[in-house]
N, C-alpha and C positions, 0 to 999 in steps of 0.2 A: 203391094206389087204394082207396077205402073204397067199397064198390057201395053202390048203390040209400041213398046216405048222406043227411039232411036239410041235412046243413053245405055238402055241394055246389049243394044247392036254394037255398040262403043267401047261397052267394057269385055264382051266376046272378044271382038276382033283385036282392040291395043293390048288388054291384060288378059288376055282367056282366063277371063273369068265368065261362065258359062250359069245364069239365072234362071231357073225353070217359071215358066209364070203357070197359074192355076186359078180356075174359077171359086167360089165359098169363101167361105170367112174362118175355116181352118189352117194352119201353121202347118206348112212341112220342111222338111231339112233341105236344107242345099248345100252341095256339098262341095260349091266352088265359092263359098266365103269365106273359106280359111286362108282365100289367097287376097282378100282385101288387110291385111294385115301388113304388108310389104306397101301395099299401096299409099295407107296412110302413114307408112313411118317416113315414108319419103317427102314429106311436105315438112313445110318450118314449124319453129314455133307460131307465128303469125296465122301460119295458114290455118295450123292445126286448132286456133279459137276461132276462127272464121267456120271453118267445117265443124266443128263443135253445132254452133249455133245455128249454121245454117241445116242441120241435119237433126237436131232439137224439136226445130219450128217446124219443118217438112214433115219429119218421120221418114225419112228415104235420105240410110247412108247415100245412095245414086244420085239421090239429086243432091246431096250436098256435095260430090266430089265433080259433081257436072258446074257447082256454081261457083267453086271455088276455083278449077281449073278454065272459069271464064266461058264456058259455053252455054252456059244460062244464066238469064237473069233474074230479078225477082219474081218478073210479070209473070213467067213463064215456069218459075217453079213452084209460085202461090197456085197458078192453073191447075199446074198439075195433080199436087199434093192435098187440093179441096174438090175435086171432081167433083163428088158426090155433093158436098155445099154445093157447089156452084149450080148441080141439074137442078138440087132442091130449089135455090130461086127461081130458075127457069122456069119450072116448071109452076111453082105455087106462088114465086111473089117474093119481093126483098121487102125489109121497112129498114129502121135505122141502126139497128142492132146488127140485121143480117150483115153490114158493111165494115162494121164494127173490125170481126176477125183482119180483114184483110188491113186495113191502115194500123192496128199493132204489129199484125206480121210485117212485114215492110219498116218500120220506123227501126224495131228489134233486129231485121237485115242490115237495114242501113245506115238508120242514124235520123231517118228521115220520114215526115210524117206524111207519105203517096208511097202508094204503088206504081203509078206509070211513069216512063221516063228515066228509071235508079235501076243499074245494072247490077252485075258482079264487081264489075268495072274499078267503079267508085271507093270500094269499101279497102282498095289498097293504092289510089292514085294520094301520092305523098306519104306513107305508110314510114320510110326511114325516117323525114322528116318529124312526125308525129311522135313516132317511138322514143328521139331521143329529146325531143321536148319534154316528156311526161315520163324520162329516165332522168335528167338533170335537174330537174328547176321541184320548188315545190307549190309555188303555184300554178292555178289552171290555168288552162291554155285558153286565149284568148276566145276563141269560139265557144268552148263552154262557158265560161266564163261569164260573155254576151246571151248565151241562152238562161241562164241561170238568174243573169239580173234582168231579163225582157219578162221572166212569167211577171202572171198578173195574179196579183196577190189578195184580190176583191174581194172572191169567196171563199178565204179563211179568216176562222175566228182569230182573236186579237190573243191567244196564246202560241198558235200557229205564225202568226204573222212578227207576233217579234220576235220569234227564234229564224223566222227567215230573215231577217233583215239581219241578225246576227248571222248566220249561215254568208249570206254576200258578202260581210264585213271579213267573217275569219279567212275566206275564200279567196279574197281577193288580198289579205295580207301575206299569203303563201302559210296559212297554221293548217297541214292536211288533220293532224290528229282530233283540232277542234270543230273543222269541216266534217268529218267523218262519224263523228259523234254527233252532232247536230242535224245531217242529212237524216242518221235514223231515228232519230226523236221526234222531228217534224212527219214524217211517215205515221210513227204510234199517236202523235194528237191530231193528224188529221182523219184518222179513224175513229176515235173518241169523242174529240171535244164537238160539242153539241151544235156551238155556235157558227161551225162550218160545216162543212161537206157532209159530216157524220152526221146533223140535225136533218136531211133530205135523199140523204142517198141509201140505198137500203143495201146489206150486205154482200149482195154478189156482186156487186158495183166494184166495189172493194176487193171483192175475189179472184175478180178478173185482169187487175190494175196493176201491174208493171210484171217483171219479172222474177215468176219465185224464187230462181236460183240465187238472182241478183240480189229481189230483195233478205233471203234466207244468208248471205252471203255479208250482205250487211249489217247486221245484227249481232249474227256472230262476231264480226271485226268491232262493233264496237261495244260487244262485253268484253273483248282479249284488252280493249284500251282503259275502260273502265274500274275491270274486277282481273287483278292480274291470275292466272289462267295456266301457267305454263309460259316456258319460250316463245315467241313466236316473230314473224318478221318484221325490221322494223323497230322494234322494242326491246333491242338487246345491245344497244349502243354500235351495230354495224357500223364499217365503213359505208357501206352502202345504204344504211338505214332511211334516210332523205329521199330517194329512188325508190324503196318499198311503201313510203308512206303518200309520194306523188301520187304514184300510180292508184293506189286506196283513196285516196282523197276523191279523184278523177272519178272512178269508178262507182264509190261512193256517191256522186253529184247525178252521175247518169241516172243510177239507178232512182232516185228518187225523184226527177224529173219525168224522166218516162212514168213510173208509177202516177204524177202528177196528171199528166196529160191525157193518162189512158183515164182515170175519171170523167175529165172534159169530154172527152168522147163518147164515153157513156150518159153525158144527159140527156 
């Protein structure tokens, strides 16, 4: 519960919806959440994975419909939703770890590896444009694409390193299916193979490293490619088939990228 919060004044007065706040660490009922349910059916597809995620990371459906409808931004809802983080440094001390949380939360908002400075703003300026790039085409889109061939590839072992350097090739030829199998391969040996990141980093390194959903999300998709499975999208000869496999491809790259970088961050 976010006390004495202006977002809760906001959601009274525009949607009466009316939040009791309470002191303890026990649950009670409210009985004006049943009328958040209108609220979020009224937002797009777009929006509705934006709030998704931003309300994941937060834990405050509030603050995600606050950062979705643009009245706050990351700064202000990473503040809000780690209070108690934040007094603990205050009061005892950060090192490098403590910092840790906040540039995954933020990059998982944005896209982007800071806190300060990246709005709500951001995360839908060119958003049509975007969509129907990575609804048409089956390769990436130029910016990931650029992020994707800029990592640095130093400290992975040489079974790691040539399936990445296959990964850029299939990527950049527009093959998502081979992009999407290879994104999660290079994930399972760079937790394994000895000769990289797995030979120094000790397992909650690894625990903490990208996004479960995403990376749970990935795996999945590529056993459906691998071990046929059932129907599924994509691989059923659609017209649309090329558009379900963009979008996978795409997503596919993030998610093992972010997973890539939240390591770096943890050395």
């Amino acid at each position: 519960m976010i006390s004495g919060s202006p977002w809760l004044d906001r959601l009274a007065a525009e949607h009466d919806i009316h939040l009791e706040i309470v002191t303890g660490s026990m649950p009670i009922g409210q009985g004006g959440a049943v009328k958040f349910g209108a609220l979020i059916a009224a937002h797009d597809d777009w929006q509705l994975g934006i709030l998704h995620r931003a309300t994941s990371l937060s834990g405050s459906l509030v603050l995600g419909l606050g950062f979705v409808s643009m009245m706050i931004d990351s700064d202000a809802m990473f503040d809000l939703a780690f209070l108690d983080e934040l007094w603990q440094n205050e009061t005892w001390g950060t090192d490098c770890r403590d910092r840790r949380p906040a540039w995954v939360f933020a990059r998982r908002i944005t896209g982007r590896g800071t806190v300060s400075g990246v709005s709500g703003r951001s995360i839908f300026a060119g958003k049509g444009k975007d969509m129907k790039r990575a609804m048409g085409h089956a390769a990436l889109s130029a910016p990931l694409l650029g992020r994707l061939s800029a990592f640095d590839m130093g400290e992975f072992g040489p079974h790691a390193s040539l399936l990445y350097r296959e990964l850029i090739t299939s990527a950049s030829a527009g093959l998502p299916a081979s992009t999407i199998i290879l994104a999660a391969a290079i994930i399972d040996i760079v937790q394994h193979e000895q000769a990289g990141p797995a030979g120094y980093l000790d397992g909650a390194a690894f625990a903490y490293a990208g996004s479960t959903a995403n990376l749970g999300w990935l795996r999945g998709r590529r056993n459906y490619l691998l071990h046929h499975e059932g129907p599924s999208d994509g691989l059923m000869g659609e017209a649309d088939a090329g558009r379900w496999l963009a979008g996978d491809a795409e997503r596919a790259v993030i998610a093992l990228l972010d997973f890539l970088d939240d390591l770096r961050l943890a050395d």
